[in-house]
C-alpha positions in Angstrom: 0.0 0.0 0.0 1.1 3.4 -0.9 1.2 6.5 1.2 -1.8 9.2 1.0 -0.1 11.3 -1.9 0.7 8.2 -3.8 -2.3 6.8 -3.2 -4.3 9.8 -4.2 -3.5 9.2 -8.3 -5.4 5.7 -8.1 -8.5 7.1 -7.0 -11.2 7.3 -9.4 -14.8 8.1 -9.8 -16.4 5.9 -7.1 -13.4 5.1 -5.2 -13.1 7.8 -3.2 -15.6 10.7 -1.6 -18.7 11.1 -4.1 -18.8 14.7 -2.6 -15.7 15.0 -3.7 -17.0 15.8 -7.4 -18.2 19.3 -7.1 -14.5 20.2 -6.9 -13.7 18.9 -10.2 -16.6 18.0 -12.1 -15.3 18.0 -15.6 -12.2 15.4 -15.5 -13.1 14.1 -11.7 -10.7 11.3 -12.6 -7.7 13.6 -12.7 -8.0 15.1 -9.5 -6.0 14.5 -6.5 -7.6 15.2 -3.3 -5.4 16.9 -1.1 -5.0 15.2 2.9 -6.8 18.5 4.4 -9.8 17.6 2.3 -9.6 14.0 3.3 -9.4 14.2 6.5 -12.3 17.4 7.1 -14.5 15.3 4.3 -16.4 14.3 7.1 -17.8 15.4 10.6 -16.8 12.6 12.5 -14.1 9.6 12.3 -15.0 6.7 14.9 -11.9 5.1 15.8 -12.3 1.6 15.6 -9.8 0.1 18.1 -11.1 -3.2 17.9 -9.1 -3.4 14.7 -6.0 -1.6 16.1 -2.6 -3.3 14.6 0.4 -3.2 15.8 2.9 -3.0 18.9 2.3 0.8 20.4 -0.3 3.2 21.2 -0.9 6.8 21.0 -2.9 8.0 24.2 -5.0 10.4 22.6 -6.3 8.5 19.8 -6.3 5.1 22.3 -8.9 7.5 24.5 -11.1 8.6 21.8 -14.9 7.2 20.4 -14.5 9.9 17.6 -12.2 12.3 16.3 -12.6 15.3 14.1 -10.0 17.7 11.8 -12.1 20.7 11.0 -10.4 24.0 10.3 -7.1 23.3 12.2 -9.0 22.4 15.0 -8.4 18.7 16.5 -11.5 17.0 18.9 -12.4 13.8 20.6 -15.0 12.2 21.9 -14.1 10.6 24.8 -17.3 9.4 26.5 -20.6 7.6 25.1 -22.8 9.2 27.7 -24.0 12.3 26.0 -22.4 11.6 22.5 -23.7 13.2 19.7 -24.6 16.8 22.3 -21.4 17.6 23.9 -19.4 20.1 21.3 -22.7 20.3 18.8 -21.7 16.0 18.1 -17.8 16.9 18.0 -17.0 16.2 21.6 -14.2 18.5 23.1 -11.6 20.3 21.5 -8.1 18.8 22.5 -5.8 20.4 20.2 -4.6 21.5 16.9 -3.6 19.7 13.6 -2.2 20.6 10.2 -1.3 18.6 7.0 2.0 19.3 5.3 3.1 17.5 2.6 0.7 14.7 2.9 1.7 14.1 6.4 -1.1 14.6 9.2 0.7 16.3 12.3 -1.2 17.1 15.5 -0.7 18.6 18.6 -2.3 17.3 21.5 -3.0 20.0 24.0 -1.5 16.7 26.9 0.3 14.1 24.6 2.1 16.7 22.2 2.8 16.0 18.4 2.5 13.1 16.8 2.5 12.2 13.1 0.9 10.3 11.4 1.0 8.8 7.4 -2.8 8.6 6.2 -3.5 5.5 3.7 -7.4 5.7 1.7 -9.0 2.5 2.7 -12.5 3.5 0.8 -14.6 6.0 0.6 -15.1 6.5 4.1 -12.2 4.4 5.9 -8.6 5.6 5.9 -5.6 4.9 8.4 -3.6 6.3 10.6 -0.1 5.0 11.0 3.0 6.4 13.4 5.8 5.1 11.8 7.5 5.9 16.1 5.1 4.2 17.7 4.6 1.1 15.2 0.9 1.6 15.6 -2.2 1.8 13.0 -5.7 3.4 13.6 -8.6 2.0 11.6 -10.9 5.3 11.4 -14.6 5.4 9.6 -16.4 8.8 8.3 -19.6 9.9 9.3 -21.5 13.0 9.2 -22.8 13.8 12.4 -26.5 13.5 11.3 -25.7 9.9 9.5 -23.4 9.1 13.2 -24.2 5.1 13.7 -24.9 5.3 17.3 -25.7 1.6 18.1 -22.8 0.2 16.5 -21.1 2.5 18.9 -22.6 1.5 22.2 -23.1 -2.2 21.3 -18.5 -2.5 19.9 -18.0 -0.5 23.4 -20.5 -1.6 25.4 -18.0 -2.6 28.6 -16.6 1.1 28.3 -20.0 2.4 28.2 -21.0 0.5 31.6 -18.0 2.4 33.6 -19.3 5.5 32.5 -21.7 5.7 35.4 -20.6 4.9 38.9 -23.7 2.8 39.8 -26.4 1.5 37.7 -29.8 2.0 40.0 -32.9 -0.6 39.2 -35.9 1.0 38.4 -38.2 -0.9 37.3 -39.2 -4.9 37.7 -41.2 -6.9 34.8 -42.5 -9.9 34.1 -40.6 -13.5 35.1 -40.3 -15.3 38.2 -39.1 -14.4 41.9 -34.9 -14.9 42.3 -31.8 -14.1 44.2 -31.5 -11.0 42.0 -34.6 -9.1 42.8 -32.7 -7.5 45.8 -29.8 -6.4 43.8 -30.7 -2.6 43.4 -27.2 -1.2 42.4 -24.5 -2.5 40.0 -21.0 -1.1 39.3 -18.4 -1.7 36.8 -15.2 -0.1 38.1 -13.1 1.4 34.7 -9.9 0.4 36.7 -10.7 -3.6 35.9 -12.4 -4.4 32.8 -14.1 -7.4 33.9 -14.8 -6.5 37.6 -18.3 -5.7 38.7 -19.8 -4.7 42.2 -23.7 -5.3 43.5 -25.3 -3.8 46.3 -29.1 -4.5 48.4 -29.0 -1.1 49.4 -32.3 0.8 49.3 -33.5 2.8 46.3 -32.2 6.6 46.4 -29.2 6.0 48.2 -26.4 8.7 48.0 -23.9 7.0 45.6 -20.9 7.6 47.9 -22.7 5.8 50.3 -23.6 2.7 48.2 -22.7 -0.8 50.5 -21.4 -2.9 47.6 -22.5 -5.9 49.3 -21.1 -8.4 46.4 -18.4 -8.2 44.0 -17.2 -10.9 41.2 -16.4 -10.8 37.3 -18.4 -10.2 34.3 -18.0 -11.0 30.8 -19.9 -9.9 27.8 -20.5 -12.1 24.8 -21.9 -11.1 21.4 -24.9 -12.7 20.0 -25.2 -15.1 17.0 -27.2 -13.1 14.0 -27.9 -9.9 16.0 -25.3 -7.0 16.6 -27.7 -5.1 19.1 -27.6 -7.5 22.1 -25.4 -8.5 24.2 -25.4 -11.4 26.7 -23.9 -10.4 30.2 -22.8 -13.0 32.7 -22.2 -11.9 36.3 -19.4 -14.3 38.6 -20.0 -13.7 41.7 -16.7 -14.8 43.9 -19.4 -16.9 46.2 -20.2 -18.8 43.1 -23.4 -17.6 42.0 -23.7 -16.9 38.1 -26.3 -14.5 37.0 -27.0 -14.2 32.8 -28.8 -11.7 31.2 -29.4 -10.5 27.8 -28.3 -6.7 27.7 -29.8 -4.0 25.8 -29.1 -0.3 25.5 -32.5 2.0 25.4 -30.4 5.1 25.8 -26.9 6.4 27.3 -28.5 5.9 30.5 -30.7 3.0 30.7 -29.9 0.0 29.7 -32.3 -3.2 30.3 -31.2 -6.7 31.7 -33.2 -9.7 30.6 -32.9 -12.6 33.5 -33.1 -15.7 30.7 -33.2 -18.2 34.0 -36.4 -16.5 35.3 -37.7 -14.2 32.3 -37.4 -10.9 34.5 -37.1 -7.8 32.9 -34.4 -5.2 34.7 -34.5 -1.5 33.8 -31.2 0.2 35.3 -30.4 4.1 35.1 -26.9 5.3 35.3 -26.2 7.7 38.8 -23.1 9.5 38.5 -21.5 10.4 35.3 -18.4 9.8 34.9 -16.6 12.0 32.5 -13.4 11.3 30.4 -11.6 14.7 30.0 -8.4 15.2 28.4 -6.5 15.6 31.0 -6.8 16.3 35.2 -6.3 19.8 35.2 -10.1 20.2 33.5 -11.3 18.7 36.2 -12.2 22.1 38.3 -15.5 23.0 38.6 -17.0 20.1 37.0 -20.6 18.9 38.1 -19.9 15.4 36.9 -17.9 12.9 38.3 -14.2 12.7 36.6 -12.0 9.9 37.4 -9.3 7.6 35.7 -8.9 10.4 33.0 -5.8 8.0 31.9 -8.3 5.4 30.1 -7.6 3.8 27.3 -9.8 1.5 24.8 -8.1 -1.8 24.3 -8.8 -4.3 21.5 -11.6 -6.8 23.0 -12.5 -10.0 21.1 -15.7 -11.5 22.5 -16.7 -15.0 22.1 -19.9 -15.7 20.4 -23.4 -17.1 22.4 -26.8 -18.1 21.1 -30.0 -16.8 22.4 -31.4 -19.3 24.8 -35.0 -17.8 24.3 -37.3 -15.9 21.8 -39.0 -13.0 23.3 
């Protein structure tokens, strides 16, 4: 594969931007694109880290859900909660970027400059490679009205869980009396992936005051034929296991299906944790802001079947 400016003589009609034809109508084929044009074609680029090669990792990039190149102007997303609101859809702007001689270079208002060689995958993919860091960022284009917001939630949905510092039941459906009807708080701590907390404590309970009576692991599996679900298991160290099929109805309620006893779980998220770029935003905040430092790792899931048709 070629770099960008390489690159850029392949691309013909349908190969690259269709919007890119108004600059060039007459002999579109001729025309090269430059990198600014790439790169600000759309609003948004979702960074897709499950497909993340190589050996290093640049923090910035690691922490985002989006990124954006508009104007000079560099931003992130770096939460779920409130995606697609925060910064008009952008997220928040964390520093600058230019494009010189078909290189990308950004300055990161905490991490600093890094470079990075931009390769045309199609025509809304491209990659982002730092030749220092031996490391490749698979990013995909979308306008911010066209944003696919459940693929986001569902490929992230164990980053989306930390983003709240307790999950409070509110409302019970259906199914058969179990051990779980008196778990009315969950927690998934961002420090440990798969570590989850449960508590009996009393609806409307201060958050900082939350008795996390159980803790164990969790794992979440994707489901066979259908990319917006999720099975969750909960390991409780006493032994218990707990499986639910888990559903997002918005970025704060998700819904957990008991399969043993066909109970329906609505949780809401209490405390909002919020991914800044850096510590020193922190002051003044209404939200909680904790582990600024995270970073989205590659997760492969293993694959279940649906035990049951609702």
């Amino acid at each position: 594969m070629k770099t960008l400016k390489f690159l850029f003589v392949l691309i013909t009609t349908g190969a690259f931007f269709s919007s890119c034809s108004t600059f060039y109508q007459d002999s579109f084929d001729d025309y090269q694109p430059t990198l600014e044009e790439v790169v600000s074609n759309y609003d948004l680029w979702y960074v897709d880290i499950h497909s993340t090669s190589g050996n290093g990792t640049i923090p910035f990039v690691s922490r985002a859900f989006t990124l954006s190149f508009l104007n000079g102007n560099l931003y992130a997303n770096n939460n779920i909660v409130d995606i697609g609101r925060t910064g008009n859809g952008l997220g928040i702007k964390v520093g600058r970027y230019n494009t010189f001689n078909g290189v990308l270079e950004t300055f990161h208002t905490i991490d600093g400059y890094h470079d990075f060689e931009v390769y045309v995958i199609s025509n809304n993919e491209i990659e982002l490679y730092n030749r220092r860091q031996n490391v490749t960022y698979f990013l995909i284009g979308y306008n911010t009205n066209t944003f696919d917001y459940d693929k986001l939630f569902y490929e992230n949905i164990e980053y989306f869980l930390q983003e709240y510092v307790a999950w409070e039941k509110i409302a019970t459906n259906g199914g058969i009396p179990n051990t779980f009807d008196d778990e009315n708080y969950l927690q998934f701590t961002p420090e440990n992936i798969t570590t989850f907390y449960s508590s009996h404590d009393f609806f409307g309970t201060n958050i900082d005051n939350i008795i996390w009576n159980y803790v164990g692991d969790y794992k979440v599996f994707d489901v066979s034929g259908n990319q917006n679900i999720k099975i969750l298991t909960l390991n409780y160290d006493l032994g218990d296991i707990e499986e639910f099929e888990l559903s997002v109805i918005n970025d704060k309620t998700i819904r957990l299906f008991h399969i043993n006893s066909k109970t329906t779980y609505d949780f809401s998220g209490r405390g909002f944790t919020q991914y800044l770029k850096s510590e020193k935003t922190v002051k003044g905040a209404k939200e909680t802001v904790r582990n600024s430092d995270r970073f989205r790792t590659k997760i492969q899931r293993e694959i279940k079947e649906r035990r049951h048709l609702k």
